[in-house]
ROVOMI-533173 format. One line per 5 residues: number of its first residue (from 1); their letters; for each residue x, y, z of N, C-alpha, C. Coordinates in steps of 0.02 Angstrom, whole numbers, plus 50000, padded with zeros to 5 digits. Example, Ala and Ser with C-alpha at 12.3 -4.5 7.8 and 13.67 -1.06 7.14 Angstrom:
2
1) AS) 50660/49716/50390/50615/49775/50390/50660/49835/50390; 50642/49888/50354/50684/49947/50357/50645/50002/50394
END
This chain:
289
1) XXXXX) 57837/54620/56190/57767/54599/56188/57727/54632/56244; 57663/54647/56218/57608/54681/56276/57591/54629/56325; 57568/54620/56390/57541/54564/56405/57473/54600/56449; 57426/54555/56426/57352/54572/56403/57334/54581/56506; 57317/54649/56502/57281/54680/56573/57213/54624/56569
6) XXXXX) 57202/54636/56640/57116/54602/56684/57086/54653/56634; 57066/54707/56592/57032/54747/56573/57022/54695/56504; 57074/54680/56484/57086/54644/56413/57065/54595/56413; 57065/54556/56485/57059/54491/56483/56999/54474/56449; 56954/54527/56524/56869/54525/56517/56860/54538/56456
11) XXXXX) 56880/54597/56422/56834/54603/56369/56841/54542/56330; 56901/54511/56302/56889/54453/56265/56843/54424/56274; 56833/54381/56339/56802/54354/56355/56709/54387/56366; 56702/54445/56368/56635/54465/56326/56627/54467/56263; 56683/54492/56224/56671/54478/56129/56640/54410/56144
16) XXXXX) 56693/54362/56169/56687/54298/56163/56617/54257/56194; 56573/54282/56222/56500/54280/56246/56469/54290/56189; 56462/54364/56169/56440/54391/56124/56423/54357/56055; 56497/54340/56025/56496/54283/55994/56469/54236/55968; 56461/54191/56023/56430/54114/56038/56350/54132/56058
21) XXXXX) 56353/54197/56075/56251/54219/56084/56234/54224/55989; 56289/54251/55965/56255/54260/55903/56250/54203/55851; 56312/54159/55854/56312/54107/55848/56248/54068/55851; 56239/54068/55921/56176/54022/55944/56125/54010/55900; 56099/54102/55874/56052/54115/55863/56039/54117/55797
26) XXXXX) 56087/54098/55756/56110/54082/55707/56083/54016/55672; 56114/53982/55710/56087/53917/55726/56025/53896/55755; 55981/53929/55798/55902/53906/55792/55877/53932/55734; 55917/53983/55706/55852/54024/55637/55870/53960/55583; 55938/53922/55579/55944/53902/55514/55906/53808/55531
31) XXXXX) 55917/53798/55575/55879/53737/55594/55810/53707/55574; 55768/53751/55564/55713/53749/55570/55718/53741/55475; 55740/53794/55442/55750/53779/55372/55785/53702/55361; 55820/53665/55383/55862/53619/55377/55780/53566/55364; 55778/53560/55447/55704/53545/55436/55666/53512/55402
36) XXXXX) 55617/53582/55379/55568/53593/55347/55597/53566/55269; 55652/53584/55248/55683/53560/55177/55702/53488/55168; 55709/53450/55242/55737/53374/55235/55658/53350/55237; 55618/53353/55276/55542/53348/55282/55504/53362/55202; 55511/53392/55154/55498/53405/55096/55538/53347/55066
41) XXXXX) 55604/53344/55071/55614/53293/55025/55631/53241/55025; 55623/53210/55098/55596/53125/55100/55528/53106/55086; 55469/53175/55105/55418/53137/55087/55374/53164/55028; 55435/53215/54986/55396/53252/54917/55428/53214/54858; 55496/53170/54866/55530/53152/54817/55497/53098/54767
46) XXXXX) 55459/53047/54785/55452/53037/54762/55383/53034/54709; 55364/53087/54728/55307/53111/54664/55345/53151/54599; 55393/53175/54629/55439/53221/54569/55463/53187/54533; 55438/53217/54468/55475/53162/54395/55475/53176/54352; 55483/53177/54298/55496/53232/54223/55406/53223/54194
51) XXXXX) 55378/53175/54209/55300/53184/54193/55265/53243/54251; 55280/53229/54315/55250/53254/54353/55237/53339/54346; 55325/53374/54330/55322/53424/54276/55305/53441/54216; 55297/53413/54181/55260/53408/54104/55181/53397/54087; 55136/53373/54160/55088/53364/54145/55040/53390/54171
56) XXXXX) 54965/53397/54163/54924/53428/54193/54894/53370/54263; 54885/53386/54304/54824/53377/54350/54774/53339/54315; 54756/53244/54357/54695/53218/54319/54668/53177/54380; 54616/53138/54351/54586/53128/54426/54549/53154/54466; 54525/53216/54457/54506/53280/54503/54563/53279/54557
61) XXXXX) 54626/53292/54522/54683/53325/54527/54716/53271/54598; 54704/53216/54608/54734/53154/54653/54788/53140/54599; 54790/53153/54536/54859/53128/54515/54864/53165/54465; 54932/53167/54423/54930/53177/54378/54999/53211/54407; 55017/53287/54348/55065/53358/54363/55031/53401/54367
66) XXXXX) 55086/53440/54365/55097/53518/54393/55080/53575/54347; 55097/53543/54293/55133/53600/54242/55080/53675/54236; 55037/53677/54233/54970/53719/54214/54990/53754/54293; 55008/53750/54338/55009/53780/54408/55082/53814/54406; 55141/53773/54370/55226/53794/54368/55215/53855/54319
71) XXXXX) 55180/53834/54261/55191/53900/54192/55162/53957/54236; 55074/53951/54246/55057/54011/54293/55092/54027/54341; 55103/54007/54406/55178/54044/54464/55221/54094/54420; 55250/54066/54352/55295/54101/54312/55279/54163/54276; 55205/54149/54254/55185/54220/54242/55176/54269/54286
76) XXXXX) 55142/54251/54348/55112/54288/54401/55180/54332/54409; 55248/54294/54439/55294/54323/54439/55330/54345/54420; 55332/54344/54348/55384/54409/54279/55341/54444/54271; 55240/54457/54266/55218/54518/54262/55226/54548/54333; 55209/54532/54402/55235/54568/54456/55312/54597/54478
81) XXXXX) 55361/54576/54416/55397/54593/54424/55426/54653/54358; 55394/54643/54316/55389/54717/54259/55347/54771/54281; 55297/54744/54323/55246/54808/54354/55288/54844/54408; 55332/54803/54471/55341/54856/54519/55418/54853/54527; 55452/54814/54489/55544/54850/54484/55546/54915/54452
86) XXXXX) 55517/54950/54376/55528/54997/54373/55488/55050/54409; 55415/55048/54425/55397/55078/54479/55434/55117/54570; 55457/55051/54567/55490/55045/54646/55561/55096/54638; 55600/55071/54559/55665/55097/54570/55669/55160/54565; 55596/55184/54504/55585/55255/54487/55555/55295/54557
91) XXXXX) 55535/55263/54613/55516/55297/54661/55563/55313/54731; 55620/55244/54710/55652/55273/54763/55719/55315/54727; 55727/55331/54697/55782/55377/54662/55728/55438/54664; 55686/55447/54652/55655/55508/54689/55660/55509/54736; 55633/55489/54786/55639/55501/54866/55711/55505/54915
96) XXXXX) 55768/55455/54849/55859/55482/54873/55872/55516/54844; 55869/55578/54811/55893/55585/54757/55879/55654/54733; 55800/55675/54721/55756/55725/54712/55733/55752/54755; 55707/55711/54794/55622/55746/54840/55681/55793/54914; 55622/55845/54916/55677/55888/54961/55642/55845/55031
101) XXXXX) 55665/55868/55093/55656/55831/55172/55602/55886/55213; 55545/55868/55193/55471/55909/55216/55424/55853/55217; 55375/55883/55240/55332/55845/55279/55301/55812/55232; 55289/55811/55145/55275/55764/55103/55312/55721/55100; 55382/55728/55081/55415/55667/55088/55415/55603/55149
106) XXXXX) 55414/55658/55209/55406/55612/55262/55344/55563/55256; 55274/55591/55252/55214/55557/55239/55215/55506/55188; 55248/55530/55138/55265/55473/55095/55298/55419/55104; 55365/55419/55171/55417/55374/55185/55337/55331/55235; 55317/55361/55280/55250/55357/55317/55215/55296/55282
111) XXXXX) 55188/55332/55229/55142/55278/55180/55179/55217/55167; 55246/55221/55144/55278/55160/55108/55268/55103/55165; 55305/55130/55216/55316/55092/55275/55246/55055/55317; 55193/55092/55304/55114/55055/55324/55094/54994/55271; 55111/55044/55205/55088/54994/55153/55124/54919/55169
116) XXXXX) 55186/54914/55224/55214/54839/55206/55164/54807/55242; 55155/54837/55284/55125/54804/55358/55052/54785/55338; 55016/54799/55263/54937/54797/55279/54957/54690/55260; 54908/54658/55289/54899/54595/55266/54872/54578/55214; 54893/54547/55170/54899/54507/55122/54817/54508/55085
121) XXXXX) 54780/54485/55120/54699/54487/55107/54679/54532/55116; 54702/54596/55134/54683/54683/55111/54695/54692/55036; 54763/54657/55025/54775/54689/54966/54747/54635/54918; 54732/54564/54931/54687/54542/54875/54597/54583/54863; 54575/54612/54921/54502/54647/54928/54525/54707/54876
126) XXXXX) 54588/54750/54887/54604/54809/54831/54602/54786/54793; 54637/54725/54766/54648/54703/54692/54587/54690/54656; 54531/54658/54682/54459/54624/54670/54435/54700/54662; 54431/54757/54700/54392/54821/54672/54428/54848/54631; 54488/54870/54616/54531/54904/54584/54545/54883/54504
131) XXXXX) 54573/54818/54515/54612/54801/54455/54549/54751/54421; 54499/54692/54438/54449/54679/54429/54400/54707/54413; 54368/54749/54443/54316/54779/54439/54311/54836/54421; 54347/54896/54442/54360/54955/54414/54412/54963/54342; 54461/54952/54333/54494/54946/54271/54452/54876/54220
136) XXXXX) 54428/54846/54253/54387/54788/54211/54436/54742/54178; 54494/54727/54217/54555/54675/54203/54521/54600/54191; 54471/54615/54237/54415/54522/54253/54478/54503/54286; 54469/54432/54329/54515/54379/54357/54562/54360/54310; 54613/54399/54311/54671/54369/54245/54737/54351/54302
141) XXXXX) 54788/54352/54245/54839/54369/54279/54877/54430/54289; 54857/54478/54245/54859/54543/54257/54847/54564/54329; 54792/54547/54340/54751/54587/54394/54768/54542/54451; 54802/54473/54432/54828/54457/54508/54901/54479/54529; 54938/54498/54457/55020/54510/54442/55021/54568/54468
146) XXXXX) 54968/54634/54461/54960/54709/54473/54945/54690/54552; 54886/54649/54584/54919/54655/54657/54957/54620/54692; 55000/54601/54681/55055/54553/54688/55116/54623/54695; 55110/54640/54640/55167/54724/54622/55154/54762/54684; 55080/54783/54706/55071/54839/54731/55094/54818/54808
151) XXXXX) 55085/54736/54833/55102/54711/54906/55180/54722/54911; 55212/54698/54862/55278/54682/54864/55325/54778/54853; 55294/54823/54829/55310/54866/54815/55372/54905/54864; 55344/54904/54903/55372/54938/54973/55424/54884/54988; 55446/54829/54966/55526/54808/54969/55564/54840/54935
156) XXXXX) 55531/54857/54867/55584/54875/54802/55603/54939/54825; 55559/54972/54864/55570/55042/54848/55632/55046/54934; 55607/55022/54976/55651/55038/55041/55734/54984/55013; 55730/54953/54975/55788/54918/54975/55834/54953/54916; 55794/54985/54858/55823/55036/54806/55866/55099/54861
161) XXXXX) 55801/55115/54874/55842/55168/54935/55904/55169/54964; 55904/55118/55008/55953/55089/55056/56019/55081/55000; 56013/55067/54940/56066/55040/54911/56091/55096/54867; 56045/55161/54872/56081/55226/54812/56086/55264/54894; 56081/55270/54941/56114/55310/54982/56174/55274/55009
166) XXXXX) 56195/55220/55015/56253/55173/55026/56279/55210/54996; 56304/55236/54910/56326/55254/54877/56377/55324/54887; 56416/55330/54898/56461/55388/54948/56449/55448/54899; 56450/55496/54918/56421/55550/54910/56480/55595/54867; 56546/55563/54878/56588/55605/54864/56593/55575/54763
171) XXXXX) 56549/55516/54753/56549/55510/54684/56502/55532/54645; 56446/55577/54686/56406/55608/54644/56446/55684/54661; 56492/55705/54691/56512/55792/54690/56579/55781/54646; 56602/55723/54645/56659/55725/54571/56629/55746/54498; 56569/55692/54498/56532/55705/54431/56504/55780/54438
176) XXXXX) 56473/55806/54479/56445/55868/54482/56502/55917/54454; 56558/55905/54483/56621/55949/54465/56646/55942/54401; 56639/55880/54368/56655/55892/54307/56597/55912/54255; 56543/55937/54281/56487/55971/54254/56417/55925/54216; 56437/55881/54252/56361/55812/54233/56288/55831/54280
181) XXXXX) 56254/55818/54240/56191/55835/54261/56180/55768/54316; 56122/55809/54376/56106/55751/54433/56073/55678/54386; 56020/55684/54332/56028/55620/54298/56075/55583/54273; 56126/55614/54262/56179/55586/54230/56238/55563/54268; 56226/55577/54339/56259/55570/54366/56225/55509/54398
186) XXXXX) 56164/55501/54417/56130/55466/54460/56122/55389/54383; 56105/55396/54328/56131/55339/54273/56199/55311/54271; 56245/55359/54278/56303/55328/54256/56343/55323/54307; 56331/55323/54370/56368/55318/54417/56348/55283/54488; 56248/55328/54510/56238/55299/54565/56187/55227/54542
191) XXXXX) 56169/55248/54522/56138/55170/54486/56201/55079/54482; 56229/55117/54445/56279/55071/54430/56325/55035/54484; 56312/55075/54537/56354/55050/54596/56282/55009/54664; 56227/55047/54633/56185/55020/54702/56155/54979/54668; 56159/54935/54609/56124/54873/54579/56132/54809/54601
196) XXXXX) 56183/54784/54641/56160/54733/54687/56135/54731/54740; 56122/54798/54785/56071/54821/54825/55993/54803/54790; 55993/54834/54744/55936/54814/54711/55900/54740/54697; 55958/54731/54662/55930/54645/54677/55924/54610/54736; 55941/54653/54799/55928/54623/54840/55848/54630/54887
201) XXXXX) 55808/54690/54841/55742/54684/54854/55707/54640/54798; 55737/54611/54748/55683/54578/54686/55696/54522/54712; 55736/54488/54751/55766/54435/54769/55692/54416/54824; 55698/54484/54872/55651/54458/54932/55572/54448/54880; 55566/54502/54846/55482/54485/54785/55467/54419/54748
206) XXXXX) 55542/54409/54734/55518/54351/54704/55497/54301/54756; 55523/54298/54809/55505/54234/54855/55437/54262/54909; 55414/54329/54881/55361/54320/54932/55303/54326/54868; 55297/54347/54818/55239/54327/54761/55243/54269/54753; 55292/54204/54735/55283/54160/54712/55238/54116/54783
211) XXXXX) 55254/54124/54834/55218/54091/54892/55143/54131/54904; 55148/54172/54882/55071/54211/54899/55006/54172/54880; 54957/54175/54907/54926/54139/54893/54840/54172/54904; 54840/54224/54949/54763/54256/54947/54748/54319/54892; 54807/54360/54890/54837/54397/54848/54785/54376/54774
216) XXXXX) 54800/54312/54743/54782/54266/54697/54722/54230/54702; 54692/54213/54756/54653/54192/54738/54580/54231/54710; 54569/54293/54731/54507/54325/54720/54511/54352/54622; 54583/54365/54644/54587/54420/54555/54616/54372/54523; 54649/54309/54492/54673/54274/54442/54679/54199/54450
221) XXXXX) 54685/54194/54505/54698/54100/54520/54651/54072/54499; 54647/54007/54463/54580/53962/54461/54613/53935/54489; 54554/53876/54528/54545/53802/54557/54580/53768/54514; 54557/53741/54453/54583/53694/54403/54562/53712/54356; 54634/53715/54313/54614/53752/54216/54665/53665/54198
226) XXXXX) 54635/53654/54140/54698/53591/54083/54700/53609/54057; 54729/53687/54051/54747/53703/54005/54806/53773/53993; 54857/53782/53965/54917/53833/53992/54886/53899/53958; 54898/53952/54009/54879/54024/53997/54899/54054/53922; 54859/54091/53863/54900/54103/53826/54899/54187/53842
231) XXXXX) 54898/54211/53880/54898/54294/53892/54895/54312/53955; 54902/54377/53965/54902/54381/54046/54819/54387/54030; 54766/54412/54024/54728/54417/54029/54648/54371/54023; 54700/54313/54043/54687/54242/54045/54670/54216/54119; 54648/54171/54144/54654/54155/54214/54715/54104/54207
236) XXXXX) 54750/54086/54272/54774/54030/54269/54797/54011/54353; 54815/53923/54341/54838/53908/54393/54873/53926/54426; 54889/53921/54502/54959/53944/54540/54964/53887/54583; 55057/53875/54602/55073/53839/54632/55065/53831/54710; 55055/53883/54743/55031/53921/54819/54956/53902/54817
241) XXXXX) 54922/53934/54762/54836/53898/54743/54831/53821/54765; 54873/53789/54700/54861/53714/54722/54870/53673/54774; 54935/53708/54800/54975/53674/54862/54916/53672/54886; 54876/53740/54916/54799/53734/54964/54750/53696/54949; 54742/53695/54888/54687/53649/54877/54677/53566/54873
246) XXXXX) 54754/53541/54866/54749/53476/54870/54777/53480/54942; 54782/53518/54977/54814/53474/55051/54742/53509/55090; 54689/53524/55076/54638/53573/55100/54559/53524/55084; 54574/53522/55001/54499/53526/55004/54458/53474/54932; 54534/53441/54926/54506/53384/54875/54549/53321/54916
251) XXXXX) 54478/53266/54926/54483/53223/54955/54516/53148/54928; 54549/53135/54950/54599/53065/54912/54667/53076/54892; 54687/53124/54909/54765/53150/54883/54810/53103/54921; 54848/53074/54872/54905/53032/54902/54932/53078/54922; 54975/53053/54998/54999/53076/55047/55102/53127/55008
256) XXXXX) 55100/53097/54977/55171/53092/54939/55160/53178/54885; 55102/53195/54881/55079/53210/54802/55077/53300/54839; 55059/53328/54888/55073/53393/54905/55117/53422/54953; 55194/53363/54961/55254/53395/54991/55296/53363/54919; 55278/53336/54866/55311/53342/54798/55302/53428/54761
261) XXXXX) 55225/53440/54776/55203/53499/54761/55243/53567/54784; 55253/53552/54841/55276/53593/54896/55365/53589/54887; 55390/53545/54867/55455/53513/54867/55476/53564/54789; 55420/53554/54745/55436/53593/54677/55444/53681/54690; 55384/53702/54693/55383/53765/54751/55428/53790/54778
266) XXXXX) 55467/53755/54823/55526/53773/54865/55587/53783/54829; 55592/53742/54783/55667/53718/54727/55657/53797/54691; 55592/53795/54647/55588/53847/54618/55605/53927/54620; 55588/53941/54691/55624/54006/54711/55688/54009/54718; 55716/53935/54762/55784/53937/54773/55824/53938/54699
271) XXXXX) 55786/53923/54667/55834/53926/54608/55833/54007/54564; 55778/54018/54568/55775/54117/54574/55821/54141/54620; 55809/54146/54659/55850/54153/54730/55917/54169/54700; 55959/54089/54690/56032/54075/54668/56045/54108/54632; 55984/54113/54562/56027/54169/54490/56045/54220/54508
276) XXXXX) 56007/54262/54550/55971/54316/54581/56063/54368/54618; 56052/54302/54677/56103/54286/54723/56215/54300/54680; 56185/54256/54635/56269/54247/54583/56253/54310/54552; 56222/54338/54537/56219/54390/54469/56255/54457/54544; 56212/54466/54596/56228/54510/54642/56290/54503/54664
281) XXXXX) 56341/54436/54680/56405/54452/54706/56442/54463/54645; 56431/54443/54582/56486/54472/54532/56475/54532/54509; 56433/54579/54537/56410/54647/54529/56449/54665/54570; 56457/54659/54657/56481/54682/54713/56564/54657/54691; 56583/54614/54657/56647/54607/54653/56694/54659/54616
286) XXXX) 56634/54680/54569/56685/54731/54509/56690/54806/54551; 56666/54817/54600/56643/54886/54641/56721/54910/54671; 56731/54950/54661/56790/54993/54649/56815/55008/54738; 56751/55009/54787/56737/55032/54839/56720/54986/54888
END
């Protein structure tokens, strides 16, 4: 047997610092979620109820449901998510893949990386000239789903990235060698391996459109519709909308009635989240590598 030098000792005993720092810190980030989620559902539970989901907003919206605010959230977020997954994925398989390493590409990595950083109410002012007013979408859900796509964009595309260069290099020069074209190689091989990477930027979209909330209000949100969207090019409610407006700016709201709101909201992503989440480790499980 070795017996462990003063050199050995210490270092353990720094891993072992190290450790318990990360540990720590671990533990203030997850705390605060513990929280905020037990705080939601002692004092959101009991507004939640199979009417509360099924029904519209009455009262000038002090009582009633949700539903007209749950269906819209749902649109907002399957058209923001048909607009900028194939966008995002088609852009970053160009930029890993195609684009040669010059000063366009760089400017372009440049742009992606500003575009995350602009705030939220920049990109509802684009959406109101752009998709509103210039394409003449009017306040739909189109035109709140299109800037919803364009904020969230720059996840899909830096997390596509990250997940087709992961991809070892020596499985696109096998295929090359057996004479497959770079599409065919990049379909049937790098794709197929960096797809739970991928979901791991639709994962972060879905949970930051469904909470958005300025984004929506200029180009598609109403105040109060009773009535469910039949098109995108419809207005409709949102759940981020309402949350604000009954804890904001309509007076008489039982106290119970916008951390039920908020309590629904929260469940809802997490439960995106989860599918999201299971679909990605049984992808990463079949991976050869």
């Amino acid at each position: 047997m070795f017996e462990a030098t003063a050199l050995n000792r210490r270092n353990d005993k720094v891993e072992w610092l190290w450790k318990m720092l990360f540990l720590l810190m671990t533990v203030i980030l997850v705390i605060p979620v513990i929280l905020i989620l037990t705080v939601l559902v002692v004092k959101g539970h009991g507004a939640v109820s199979w009417e509360f989901l099924t029904s519209s907003p009455t009262n000038g919206m002090t009582a009633g449901g949700i539903l007209p605010a749950l269906v819209g959230t749902t649109w907002l977020v399957s058209v923001a998510l048909v607009a900028s997954v194939p966008l995002g994925v088609a852009a970053a398989i160009y930029l890993s893949e195609y684009a040669p390493d010059n000063w366009l590409t760089r400017a372009i990595n440049l742009a992606i990386i500003n575009l995350a950083g602009v705030p939220s109410i920049v990109h509802a002012l684009f959406g109101v000239g752009a998709f509103v007013l210039f394409f003449r979408f009017g306040t739909s859900i189109l035109a709140a789903s299109l800037t919803l796509a364009i904020m969230t964009l720059p996840v899909v595309i830096v997390a596509t990235r990250e997940s087709l260069q992961a991809v070892p290099r020596a499985f696109r020069e096998a295929c090359w060698n057996m004479g497959a074209t770079r599409w065919q190689t990049i379909r049937r091989v790098v794709l197929p391996n960096a797809v739970s990477g991928i979901l791991t930027g639709i994962i972060l979209e879905v949970s930051r459109t469904a909470g958005e909330t300025a984004p929506i209000m200029f180009t598609g949100a109403a105040f109060f519709l009773p009535f469910l969207p039949q098109g995108i090019f419809d207005q409709t409610m949102a759940m981020s909308l309402h949350l604000y407006v009954i804890s904001t700016q309509v007076p008489g709201v039982p106290e119970e009635l916008p951390y039920g709101v908020a309590l629904v909201l929260i469940s809802m992503v997490l439960v995106m989240n989860a599918v999201s989440i299971s679909f990605r480790v049984y992808l990463r499980g079949k991976k050869k590598w």
